[in-house]
C-alpha positions as CSV (number, residue, x, y, z in Angstrom):
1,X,-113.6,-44.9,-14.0
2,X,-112.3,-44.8,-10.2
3,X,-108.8,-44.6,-9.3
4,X,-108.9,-48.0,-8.0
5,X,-110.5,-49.4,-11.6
6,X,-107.6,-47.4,-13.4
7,X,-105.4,-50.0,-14.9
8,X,-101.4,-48.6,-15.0
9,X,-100.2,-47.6,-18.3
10,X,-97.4,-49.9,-19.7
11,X,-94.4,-48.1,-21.4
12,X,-95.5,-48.2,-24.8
13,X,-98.7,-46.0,-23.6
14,X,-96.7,-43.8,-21.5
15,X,-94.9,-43.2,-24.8
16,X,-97.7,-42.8,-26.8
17,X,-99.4,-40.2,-24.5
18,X,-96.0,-38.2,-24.5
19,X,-96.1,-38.4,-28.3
20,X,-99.9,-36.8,-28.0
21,X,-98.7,-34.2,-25.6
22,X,-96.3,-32.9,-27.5
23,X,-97.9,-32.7,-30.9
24,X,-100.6,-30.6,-29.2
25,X,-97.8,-28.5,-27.8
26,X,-96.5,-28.1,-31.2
27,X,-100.1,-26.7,-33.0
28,X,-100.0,-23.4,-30.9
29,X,-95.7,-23.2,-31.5
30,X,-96.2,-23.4,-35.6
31,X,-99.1,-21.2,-35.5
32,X,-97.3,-18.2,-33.7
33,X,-93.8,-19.5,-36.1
34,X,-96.5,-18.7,-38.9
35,X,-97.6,-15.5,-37.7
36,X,-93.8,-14.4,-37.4
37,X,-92.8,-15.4,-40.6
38,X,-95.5,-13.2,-42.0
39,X,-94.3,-10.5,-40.0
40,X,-90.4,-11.1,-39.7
41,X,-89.5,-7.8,-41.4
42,X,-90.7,-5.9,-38.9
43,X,-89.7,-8.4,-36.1
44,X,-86.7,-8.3,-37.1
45,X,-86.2,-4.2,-37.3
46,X,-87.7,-3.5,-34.7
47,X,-86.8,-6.6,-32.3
48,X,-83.9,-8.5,-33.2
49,X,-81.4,-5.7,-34.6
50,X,-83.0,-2.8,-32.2
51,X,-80.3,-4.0,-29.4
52,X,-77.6,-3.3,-31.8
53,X,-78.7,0.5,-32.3
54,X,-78.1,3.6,-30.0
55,X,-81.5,4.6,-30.0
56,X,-82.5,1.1,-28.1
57,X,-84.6,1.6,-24.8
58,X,-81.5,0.3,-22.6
59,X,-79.2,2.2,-24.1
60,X,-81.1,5.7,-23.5
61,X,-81.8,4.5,-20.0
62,X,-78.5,4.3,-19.2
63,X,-77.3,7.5,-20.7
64,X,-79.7,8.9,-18.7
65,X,-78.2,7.5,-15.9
66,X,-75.0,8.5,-16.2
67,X,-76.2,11.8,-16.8
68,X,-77.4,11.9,-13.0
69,X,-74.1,10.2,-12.1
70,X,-71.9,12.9,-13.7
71,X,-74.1,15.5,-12.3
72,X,-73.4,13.8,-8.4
73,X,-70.1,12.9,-8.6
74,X,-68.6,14.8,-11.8
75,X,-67.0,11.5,-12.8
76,X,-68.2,12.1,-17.0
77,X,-70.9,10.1,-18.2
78,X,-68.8,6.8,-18.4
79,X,-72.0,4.1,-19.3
80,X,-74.0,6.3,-22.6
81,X,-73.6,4.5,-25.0
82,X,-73.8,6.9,-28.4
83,X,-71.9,4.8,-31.0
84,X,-72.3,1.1,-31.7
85,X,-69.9,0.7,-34.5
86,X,-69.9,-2.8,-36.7
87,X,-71.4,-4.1,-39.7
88,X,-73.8,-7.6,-40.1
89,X,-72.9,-9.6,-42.9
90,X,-74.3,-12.3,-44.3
91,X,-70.9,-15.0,-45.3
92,X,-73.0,-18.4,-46.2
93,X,-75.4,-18.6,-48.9
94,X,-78.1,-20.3,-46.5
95,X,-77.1,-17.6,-43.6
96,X,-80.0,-14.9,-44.2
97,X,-82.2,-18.0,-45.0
98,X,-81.2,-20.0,-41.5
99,X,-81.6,-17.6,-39.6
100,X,-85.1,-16.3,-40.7
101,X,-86.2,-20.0,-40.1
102,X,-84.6,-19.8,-36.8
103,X,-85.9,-16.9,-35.7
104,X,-89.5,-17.4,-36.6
105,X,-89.5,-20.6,-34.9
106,X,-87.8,-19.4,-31.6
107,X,-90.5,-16.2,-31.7
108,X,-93.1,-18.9,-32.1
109,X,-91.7,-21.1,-29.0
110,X,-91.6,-17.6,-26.8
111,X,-95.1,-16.7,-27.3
112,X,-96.7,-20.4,-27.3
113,X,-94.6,-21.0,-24.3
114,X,-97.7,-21.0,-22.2
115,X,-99.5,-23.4,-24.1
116,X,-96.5,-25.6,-25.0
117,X,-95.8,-25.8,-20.6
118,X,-99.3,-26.5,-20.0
119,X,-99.6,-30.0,-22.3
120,X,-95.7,-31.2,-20.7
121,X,-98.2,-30.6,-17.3
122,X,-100.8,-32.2,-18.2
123,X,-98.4,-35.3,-19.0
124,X,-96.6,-35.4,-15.8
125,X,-99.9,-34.7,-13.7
126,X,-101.8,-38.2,-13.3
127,X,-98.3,-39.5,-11.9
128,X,-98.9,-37.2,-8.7
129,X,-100.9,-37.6,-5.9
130,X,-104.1,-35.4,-5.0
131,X,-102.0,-33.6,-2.3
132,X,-99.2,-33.0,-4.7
133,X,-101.5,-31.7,-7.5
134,X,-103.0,-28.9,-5.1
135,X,-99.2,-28.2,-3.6
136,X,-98.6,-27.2,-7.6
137,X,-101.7,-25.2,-8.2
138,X,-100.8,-22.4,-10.0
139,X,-97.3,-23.7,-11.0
140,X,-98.3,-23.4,-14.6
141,X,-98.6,-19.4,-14.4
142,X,-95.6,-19.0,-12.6
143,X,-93.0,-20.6,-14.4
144,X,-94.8,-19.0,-17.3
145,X,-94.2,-16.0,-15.6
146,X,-90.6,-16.6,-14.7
147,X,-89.8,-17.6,-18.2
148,X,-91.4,-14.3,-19.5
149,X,-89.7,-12.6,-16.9
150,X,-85.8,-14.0,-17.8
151,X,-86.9,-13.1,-22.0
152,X,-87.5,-9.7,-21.0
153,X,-84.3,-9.4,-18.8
154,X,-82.1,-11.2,-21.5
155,X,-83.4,-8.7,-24.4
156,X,-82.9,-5.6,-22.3
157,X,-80.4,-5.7,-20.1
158,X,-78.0,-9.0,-20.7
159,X,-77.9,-8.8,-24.7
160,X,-77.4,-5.0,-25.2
161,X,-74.6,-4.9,-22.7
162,X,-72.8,-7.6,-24.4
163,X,-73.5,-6.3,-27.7
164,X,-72.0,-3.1,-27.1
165,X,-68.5,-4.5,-25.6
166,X,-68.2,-6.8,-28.4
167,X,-69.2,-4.3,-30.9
168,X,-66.8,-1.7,-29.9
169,X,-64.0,-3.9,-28.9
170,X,-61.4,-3.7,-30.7
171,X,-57.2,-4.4,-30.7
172,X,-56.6,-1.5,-33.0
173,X,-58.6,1.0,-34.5
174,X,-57.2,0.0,-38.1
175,X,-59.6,-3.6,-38.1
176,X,-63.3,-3.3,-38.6
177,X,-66.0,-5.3,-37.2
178,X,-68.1,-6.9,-39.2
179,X,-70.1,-9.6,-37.8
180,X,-71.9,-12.3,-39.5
181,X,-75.8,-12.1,-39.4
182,X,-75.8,-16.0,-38.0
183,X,-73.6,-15.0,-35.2
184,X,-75.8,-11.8,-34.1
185,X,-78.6,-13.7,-34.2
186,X,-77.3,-16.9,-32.8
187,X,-75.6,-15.0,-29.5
188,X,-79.1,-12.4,-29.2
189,X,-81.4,-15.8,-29.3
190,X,-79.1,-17.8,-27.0
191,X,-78.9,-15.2,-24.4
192,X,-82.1,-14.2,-24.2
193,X,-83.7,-18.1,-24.4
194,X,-81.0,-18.3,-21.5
195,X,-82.3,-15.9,-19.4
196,X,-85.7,-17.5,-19.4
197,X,-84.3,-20.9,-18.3
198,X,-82.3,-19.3,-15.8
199,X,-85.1,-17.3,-14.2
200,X,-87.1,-20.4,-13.5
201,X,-84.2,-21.4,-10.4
202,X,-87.3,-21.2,-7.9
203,X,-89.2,-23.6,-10.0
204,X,-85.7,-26.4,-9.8
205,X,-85.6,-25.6,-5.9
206,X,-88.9,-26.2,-5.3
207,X,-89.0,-29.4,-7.3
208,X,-85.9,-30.8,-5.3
209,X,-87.3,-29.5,-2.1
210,X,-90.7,-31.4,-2.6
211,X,-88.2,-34.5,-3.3
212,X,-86.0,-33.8,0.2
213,X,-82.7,-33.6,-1.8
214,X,-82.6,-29.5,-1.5
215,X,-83.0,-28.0,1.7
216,X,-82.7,-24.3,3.3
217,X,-80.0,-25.2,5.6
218,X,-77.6,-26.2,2.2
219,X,-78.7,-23.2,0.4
220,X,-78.1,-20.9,3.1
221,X,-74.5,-22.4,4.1
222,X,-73.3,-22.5,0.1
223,X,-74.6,-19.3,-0.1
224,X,-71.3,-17.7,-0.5
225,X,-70.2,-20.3,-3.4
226,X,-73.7,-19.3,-5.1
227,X,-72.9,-15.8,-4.7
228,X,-69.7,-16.3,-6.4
229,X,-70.8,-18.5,-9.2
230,X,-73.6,-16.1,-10.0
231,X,-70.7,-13.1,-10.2
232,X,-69.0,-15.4,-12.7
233,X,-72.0,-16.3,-14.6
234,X,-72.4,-12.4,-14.7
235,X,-69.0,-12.0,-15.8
236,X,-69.3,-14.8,-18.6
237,X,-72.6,-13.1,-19.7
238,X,-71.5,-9.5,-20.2
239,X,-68.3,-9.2,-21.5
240,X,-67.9,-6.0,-20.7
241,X,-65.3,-5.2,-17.7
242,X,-67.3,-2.5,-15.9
243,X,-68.8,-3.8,-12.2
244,X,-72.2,-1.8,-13.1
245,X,-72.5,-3.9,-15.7
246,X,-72.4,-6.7,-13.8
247,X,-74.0,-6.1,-11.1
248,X,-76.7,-5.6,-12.9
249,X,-76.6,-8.8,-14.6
250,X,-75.6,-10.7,-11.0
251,X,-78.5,-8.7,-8.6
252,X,-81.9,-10.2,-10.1
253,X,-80.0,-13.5,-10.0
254,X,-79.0,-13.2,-6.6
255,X,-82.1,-11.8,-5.6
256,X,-83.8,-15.3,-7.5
257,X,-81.3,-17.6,-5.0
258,X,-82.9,-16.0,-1.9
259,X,-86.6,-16.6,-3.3
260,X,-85.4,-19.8,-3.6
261,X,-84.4,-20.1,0.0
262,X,-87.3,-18.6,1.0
263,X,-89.3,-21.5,-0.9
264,X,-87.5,-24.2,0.5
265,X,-87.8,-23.1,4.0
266,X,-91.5,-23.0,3.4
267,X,-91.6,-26.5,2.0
268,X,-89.9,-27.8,4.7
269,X,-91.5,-25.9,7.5
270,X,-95.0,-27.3,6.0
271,X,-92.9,-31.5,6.0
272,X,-92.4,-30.5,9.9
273,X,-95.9,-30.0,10.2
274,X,-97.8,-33.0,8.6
275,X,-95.1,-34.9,10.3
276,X,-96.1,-33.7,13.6
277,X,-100.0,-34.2,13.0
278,X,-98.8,-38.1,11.9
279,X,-97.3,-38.7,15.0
């Protein structure tokens, strides 16, 4: 049926439509929860409690780097991380049970994530214009990517380094950690599901941009008070006290403001130019 013929949906469809969306969203989500359920003993091995061992990738990485370091500027290798000392527990009767529900269903959410984006899309779609739909070609692969991007950076380089502070932290030598399992589990999926929303900044800029309420010219003067918000954020998200640490929490996300910058000036710059071919 034309456009023209198309007769507006009331509320009650809108709702309806939204309620079809996102029970095809949820088929591919409780397929992959399934699929981890089936395989949660080895997810979580050789996923969920590898951050909490020495031998994790990040944790050799950066033993290796301050192998180099010590070698430059003789200053010890300060950042290895050999020892990870505390013990999971498991304090509630439904704690081991939670948390295998939980972390079935978040693995399921991660990997369907695609999918689960794709059918929100599709909902939000007719309400845009033909010009607007071909401006956002593509946008369903990049926040994709984005999100993928943040998961990755929260499991290997936000989670670890907080781990290890607050594994080795202690007031006095005589008290022992030992953690509940909910809490492990609760901090690792928090940070990391995080992450992923954090990394998809470009994807909020470029959304307000399209609507005029974000600009280049406000980004680039509140740059300084992003910087520093960022640096706390950082701070807030790796517990430990040592600037490598978060630095290397604080650069991707500082590199992600500029992008967004970068996006904004080019939405704007493209507003100049269909409003000089108007006139």
């Amino acid at each position: 049926m034309p456009d023209t013929e198309k007769k507006e949906m009331s509320f009650l469809d809108h709702l309806e439509e939204l309620r079809k969306r996102l029970f095809k969203a949820m088929i591919p989500v409780v397929f992959f929860t399934i699929i981890a359920f089936v395989y949660m003993d080895k997810i979580f091995k050789n996923i969920i409690i590898a951050p909490a061992k020495p031998d994790f990738w990040t944790y050799q990485i950066m033993c290796k780097i301050g192998n180099k370091m010590d070698e430059l500027f003789s200053i010890g290798n300060v950042i290895c991380v050999e020892k990870i000392d505390f013990m999971l527990q498991s304090r509630t009767l439904t704690g081991q049970f939670t948390m295998y529900m939980t972390s079935g269903f978040v693995t399921g959410f991660i990997m369907a994530f695609p999918f689960f984006f794709w059918q929100i899309w599709k909902f939000i779609e007719p309400a845009l214009n033909p010009n607007e739909r071909k401006n956002a070609r593509g946008g369903i692969f990049f926040v994709s990517l984005l999100f993928f991007m943040g998961i990755l950076f929260g499991y290997y380089i936000v989670s670890p380094l907080s781990i290890n502070f607050l594994a080795n932290f202690k007031l006095d030598e005589s008290i022992s950690n030992q953690f509940d399992v909910t809490s492990y589990i609760s901090m690792l999926l928090m940070m990391v599901l995080g992450c992923g929303l954090m990394f998809q900044l470009p994807v909020l800029v470029y959304i307000l941009s399209r609507l005029g309420i974000m600009t280049p010219a406000i980004m680039r003067k509140y740059r300084r008070h992003a910087i520093v918000i960022i640096l706390i954020i950082a701070a807030i998200l790796t517990p430990s006290p040592d600037v490598f640490s978060q630095m290397l929490v604080g650069t991707p996300m500082i590199i992600l403001y500029e992008i967004s910058i970068f996006i904004s000036a080019s939405i704007e710059q493209k507003r100049k130019v269909q409003l000089t071919k108007t006139i």
